[in-house]
C-alpha positions as CSV (number, residue, x, y, z in Angstrom):
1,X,0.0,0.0,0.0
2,X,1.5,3.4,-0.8
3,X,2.5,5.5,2.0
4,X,0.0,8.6,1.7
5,X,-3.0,5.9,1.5
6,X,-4.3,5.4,5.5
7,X,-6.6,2.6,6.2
8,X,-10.2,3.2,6.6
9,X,-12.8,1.5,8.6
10,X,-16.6,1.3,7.7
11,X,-17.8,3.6,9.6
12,X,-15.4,6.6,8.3
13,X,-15.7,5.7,4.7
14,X,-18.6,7.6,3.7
15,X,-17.6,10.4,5.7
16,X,-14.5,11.0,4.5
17,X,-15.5,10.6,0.7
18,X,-17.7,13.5,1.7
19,X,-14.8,15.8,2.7
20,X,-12.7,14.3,-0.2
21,X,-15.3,16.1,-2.6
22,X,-15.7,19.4,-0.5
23,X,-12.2,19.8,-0.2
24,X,-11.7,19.9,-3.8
25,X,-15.0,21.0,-4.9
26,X,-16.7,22.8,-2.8
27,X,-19.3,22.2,0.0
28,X,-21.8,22.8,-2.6
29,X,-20.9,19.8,-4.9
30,X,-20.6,18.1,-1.7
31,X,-24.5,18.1,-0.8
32,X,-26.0,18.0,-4.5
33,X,-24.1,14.9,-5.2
34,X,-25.2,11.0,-5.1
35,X,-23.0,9.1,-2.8
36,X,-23.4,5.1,-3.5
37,X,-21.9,2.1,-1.2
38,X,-22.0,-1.1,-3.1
39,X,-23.0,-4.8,-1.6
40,X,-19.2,-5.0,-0.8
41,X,-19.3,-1.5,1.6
42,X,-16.9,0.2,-1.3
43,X,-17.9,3.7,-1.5
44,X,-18.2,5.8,-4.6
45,X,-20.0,9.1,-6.1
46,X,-21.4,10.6,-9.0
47,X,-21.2,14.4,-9.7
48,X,-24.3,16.1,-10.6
49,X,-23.6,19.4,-13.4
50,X,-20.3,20.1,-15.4
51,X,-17.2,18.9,-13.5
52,X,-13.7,19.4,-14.8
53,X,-12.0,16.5,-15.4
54,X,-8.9,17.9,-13.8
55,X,-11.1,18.4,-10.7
56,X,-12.6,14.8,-11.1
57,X,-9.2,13.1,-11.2
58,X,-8.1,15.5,-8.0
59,X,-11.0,13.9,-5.9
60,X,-10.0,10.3,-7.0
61,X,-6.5,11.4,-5.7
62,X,-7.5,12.6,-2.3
63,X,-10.7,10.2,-1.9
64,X,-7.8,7.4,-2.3
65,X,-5.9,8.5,0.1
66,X,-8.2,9.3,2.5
67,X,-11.3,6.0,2.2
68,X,-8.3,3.5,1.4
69,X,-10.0,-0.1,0.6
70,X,-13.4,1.3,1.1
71,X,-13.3,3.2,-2.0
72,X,-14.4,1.8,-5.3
73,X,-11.7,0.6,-7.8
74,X,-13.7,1.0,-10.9
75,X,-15.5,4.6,-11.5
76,X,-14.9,5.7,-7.7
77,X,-15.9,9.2,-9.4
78,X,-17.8,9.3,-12.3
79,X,-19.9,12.9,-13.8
80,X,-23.2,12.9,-15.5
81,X,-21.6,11.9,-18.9
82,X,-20.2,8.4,-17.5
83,X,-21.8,5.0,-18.0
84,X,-24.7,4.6,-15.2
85,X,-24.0,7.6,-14.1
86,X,-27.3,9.1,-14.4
87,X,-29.4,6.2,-13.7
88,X,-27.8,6.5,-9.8
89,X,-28.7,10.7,-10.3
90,X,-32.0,9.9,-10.7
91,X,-32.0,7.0,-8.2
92,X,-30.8,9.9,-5.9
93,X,-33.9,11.3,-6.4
94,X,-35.8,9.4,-4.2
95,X,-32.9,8.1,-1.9
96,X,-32.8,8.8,1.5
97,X,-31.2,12.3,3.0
98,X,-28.4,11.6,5.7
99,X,-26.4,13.8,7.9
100,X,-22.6,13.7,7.6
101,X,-20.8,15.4,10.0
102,X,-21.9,19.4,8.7
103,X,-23.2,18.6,5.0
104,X,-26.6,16.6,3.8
105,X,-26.5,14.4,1.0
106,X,-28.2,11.8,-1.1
107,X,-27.1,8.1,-0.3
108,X,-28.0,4.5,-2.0
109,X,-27.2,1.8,0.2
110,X,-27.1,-1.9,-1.5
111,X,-27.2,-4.9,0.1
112,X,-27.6,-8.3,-0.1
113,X,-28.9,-9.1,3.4
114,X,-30.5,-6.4,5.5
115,X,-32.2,-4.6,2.6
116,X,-35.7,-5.2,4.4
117,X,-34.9,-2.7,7.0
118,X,-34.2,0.3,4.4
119,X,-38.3,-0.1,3.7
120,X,-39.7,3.1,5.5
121,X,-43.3,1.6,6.9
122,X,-45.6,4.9,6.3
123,X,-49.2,4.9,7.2
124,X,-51.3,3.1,5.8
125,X,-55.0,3.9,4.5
126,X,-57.1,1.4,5.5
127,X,-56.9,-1.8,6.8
128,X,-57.3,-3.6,10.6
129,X,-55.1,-3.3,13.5
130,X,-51.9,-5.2,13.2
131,X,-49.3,-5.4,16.2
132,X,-46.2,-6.9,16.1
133,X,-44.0,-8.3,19.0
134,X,-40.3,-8.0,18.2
135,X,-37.7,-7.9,20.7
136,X,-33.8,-8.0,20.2
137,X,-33.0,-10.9,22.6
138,X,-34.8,-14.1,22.3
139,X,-36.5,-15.8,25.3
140,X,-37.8,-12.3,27.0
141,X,-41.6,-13.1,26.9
142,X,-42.4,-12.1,23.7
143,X,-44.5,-14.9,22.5
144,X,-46.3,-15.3,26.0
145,X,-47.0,-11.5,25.6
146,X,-48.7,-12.3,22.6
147,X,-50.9,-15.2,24.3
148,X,-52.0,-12.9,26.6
149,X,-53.1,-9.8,24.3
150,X,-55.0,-12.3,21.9
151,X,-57.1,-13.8,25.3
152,X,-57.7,-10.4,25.9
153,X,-58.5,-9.2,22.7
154,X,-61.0,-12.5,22.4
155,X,-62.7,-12.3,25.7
156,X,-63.6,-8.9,24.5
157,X,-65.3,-9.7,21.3
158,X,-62.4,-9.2,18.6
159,X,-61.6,-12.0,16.1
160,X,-57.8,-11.9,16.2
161,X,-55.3,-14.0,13.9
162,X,-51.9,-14.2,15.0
163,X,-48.9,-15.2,12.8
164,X,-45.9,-16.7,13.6
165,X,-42.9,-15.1,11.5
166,X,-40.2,-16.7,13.7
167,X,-39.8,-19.4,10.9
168,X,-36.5,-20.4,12.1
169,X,-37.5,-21.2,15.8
170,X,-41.7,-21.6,15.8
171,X,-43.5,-20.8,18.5
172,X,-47.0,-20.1,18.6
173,X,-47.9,-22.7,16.6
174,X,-47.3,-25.2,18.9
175,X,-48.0,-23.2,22.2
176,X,-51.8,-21.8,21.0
177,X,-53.1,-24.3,18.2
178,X,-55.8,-26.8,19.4
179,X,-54.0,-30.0,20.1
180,X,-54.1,-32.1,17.0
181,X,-55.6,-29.2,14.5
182,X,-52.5,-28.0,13.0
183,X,-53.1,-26.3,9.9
184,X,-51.6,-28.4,7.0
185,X,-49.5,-25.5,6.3
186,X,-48.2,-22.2,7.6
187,X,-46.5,-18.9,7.3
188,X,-43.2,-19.9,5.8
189,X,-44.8,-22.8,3.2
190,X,-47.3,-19.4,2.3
191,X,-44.5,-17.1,1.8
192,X,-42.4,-19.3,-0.6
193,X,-45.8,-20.7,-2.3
194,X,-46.5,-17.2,-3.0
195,X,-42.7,-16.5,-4.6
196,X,-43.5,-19.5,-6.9
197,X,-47.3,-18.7,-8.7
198,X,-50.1,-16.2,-7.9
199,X,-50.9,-16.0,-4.5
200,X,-54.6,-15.7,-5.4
201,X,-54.3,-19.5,-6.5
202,X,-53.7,-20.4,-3.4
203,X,-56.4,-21.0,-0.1
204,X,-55.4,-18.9,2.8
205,X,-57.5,-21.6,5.0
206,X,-55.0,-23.8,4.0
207,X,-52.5,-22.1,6.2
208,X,-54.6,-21.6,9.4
209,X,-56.1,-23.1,12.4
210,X,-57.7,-22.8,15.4
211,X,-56.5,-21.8,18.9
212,X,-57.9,-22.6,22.4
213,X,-57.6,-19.1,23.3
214,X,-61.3,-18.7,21.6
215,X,-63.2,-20.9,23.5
216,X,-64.6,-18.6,25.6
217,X,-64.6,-15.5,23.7
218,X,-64.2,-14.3,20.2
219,X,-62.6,-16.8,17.7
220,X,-58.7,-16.6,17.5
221,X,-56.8,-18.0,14.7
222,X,-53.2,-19.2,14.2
223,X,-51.2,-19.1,11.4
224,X,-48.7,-21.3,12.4
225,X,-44.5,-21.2,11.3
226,X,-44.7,-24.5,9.5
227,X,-47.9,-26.7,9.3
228,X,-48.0,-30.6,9.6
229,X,-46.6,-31.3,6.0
230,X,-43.1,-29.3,7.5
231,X,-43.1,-32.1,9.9
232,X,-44.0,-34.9,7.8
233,X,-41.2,-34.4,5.5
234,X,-38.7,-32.3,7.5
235,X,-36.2,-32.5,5.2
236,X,-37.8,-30.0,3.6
237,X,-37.6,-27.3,6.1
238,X,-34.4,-25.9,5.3
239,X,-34.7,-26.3,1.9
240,X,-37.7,-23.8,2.0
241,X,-36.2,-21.7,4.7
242,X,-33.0,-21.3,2.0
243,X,-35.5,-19.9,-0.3
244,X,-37.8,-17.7,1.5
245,X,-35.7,-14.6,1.8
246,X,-34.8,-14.1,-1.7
247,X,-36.3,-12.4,-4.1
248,X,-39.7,-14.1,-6.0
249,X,-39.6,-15.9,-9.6
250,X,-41.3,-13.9,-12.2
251,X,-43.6,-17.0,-12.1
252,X,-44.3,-15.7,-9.1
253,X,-45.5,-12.2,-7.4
254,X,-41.8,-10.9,-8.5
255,X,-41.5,-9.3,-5.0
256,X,-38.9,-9.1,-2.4
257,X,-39.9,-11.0,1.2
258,X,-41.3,-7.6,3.1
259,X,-43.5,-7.4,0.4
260,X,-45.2,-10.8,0.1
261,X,-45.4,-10.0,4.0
262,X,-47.6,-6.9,3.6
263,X,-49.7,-8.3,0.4
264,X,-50.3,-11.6,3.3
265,X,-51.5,-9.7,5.7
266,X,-53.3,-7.0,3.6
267,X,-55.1,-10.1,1.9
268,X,-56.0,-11.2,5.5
269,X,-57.3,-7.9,6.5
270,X,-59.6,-7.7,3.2
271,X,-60.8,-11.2,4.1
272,X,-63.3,-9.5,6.7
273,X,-62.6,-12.7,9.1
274,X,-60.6,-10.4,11.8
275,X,-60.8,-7.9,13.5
276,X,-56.9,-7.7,14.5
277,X,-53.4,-9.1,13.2
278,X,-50.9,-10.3,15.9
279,X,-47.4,-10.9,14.6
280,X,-44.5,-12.8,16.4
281,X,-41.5,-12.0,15.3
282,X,-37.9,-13.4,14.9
283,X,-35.5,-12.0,17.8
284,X,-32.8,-9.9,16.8
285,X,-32.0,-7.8,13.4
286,X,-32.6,-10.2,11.0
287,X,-34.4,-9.9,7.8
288,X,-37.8,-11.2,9.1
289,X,-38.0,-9.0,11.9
290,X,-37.6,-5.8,9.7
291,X,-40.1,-7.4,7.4
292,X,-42.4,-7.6,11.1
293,X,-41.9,-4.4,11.9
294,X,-42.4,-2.6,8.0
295,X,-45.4,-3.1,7.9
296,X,-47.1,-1.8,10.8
297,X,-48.7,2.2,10.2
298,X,-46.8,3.1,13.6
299,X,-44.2,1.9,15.7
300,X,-44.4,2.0,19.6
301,X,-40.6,0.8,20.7
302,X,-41.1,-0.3,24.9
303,X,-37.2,-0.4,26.2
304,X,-36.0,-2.1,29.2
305,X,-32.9,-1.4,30.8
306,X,-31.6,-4.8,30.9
307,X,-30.2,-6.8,29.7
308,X,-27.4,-4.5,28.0
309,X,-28.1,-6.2,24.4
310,X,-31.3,-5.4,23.8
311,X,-30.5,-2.0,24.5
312,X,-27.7,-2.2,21.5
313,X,-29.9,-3.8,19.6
314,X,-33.0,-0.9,20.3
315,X,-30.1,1.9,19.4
316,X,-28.9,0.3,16.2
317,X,-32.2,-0.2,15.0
318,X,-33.6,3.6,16.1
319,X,-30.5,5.1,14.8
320,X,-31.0,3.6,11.5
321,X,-34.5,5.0,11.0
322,X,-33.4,8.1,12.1
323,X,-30.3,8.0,10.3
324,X,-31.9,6.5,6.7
325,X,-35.5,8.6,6.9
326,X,-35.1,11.3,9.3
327,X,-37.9,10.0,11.9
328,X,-37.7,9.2,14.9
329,X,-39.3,5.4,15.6
């Protein structure tokens, strides 16, 4: 590594791009240009308006020296006239504002995993109450919490399905279904059925069944994890799990896994059969939970104290929101 080239971590990378181009071109160009880190965490911009070359190749040179490995090798800086340069300008558009240090600028963000927590959850129009219960640290109550607020619900006359998007360690399923009335399938069979053909081929009562907490009040429903073809041929399970996450076949409903979410429980809402959605949640920051927690129309955070990771994980996740869309969650 040349000598005048200091190492960089993540978390500097995009700020010091973002001096790199206000030391040279002003803190102008700074804020109306489109800053862009790739699946890898490289960093790279594009110019908006007429840049000198000279002035291009000056920002390269300090940018390199400065962001080290976190910089782009190919097109690090690139103008309007370069190849997919403007498709990222108009990208930019739309992208979220962030704060770096003193300026404001437009940043894209790809990734591979983790892209379900970029989706901004805005308020929706219509539709039932939906609630989910997320927490960063498994085995805290969450899924007992949920027990309880569906009894309560039910005892006072609302029909209440609850989901169980913890596909990777079910709960609910097995906790609140009537013993031997598990649903044939559930929530992670729906969600890659759904990737695969039209989801309107396919019979929502397929994927549901009864819970005990309805005896004595309003009926509750359970859409379980996995349903009792998961367990007849278990081999299965991961196969499906491998699959869920990704993005749908054009066979499919062509969308990513937040979205089959939302268009599941918005096609639950329209069925008129409930009255509110429960959702459990995966514990922790992982794909599902973002997917959990995007599609509610507000989002109430409670915060313990203890223990010291779910704060971490509560900070992390607020941050992000405030950092990516300027809200507060």
């Amino acid at each position: 590594m040349a000598e005048n080239v200091r190492g960089a971590h993540f978390d500097e990378s995009l700020t010091r791009l973002v001096a790199a181009v206000a030391q040279v071109a002003g803190n102008d160009r700074a804020e109306c240009s489109v800053y862009h880190r790739d699946t890898t965490g490289r960093v790279s911009v594009v110019l908006s308006g007429l840049v000198n070359p000279e002035v291009v190749e000056r920002i390269i040179e300090v940018a390199k020296a400065e962001v080290g490995g976190y910089l782009r090798d190919d097109y690090p800086v690139r103008t309007e006239s370069d190849i997919g340069a403007l498709r990222i300008l108009n990208e930019g558009l739309t992208a979220p504002v962030v704060r770096v240090d003193e300026f404001k600028v437009r940043f894209i963000d790809r990734r591979v995993a983790g892209a379900d927590w970029l989706v901004a959850s805005g308020d929706r129009a219509s539709g039932i109450p939906r609630v989910t219960f997320a927490s960063i640290k498994g085995g805290v109550g969450r899924s007992t919490a949920l027990a309880v607020v569906a009894a309560h619900l039910s005892r006072s006359g609302k029909r209440v399905i609850a989901i169980d998007l913890d596909l990777e360690a079910p709960g609910i399923g097995t906790m609140l279904v009537v013993a031997g009335a598990t649903s044939d399938f559930g929530a992670l069979d729906y969600l890659v059925d759904s990737g695969v053909q039209n989801p309107s081929l396919l019979r929502a009562s397929d994927y549901i069944a009864g819970s005990f907490l309805g005896e004595t009040g309003a009926a509750v429903s359970i859409m379980p994890a996995i349903g009792t073809s998961t367990l007849k041929s278990p081999e299965n399970a991961i196969a499906k799990l491998s699959r869920v996450y990704i993005e749908a076949s054009e066979e499919g409903d062509g969308k990513l896994y937040h979205e089959r979410v939302r268009d599941l429980l918005d096609r639950l809402a329209e069925s008129g059969q409930y009255d509110v959605i429960l959702i459990d949640a995966r514990a922790g920051l992982h794909e599902s939970t973002a997917a959990a927690i995007s599609v509610l129309r507000r989002r109430r955070t409670p915060v313990r104290k203890r223990p010291a990771p779910n704060i971490f994980g509560l900070h992390a996740l607020a941050f992000s929101y405030v950092y990516l869309f300027g809200r507060h969650v």
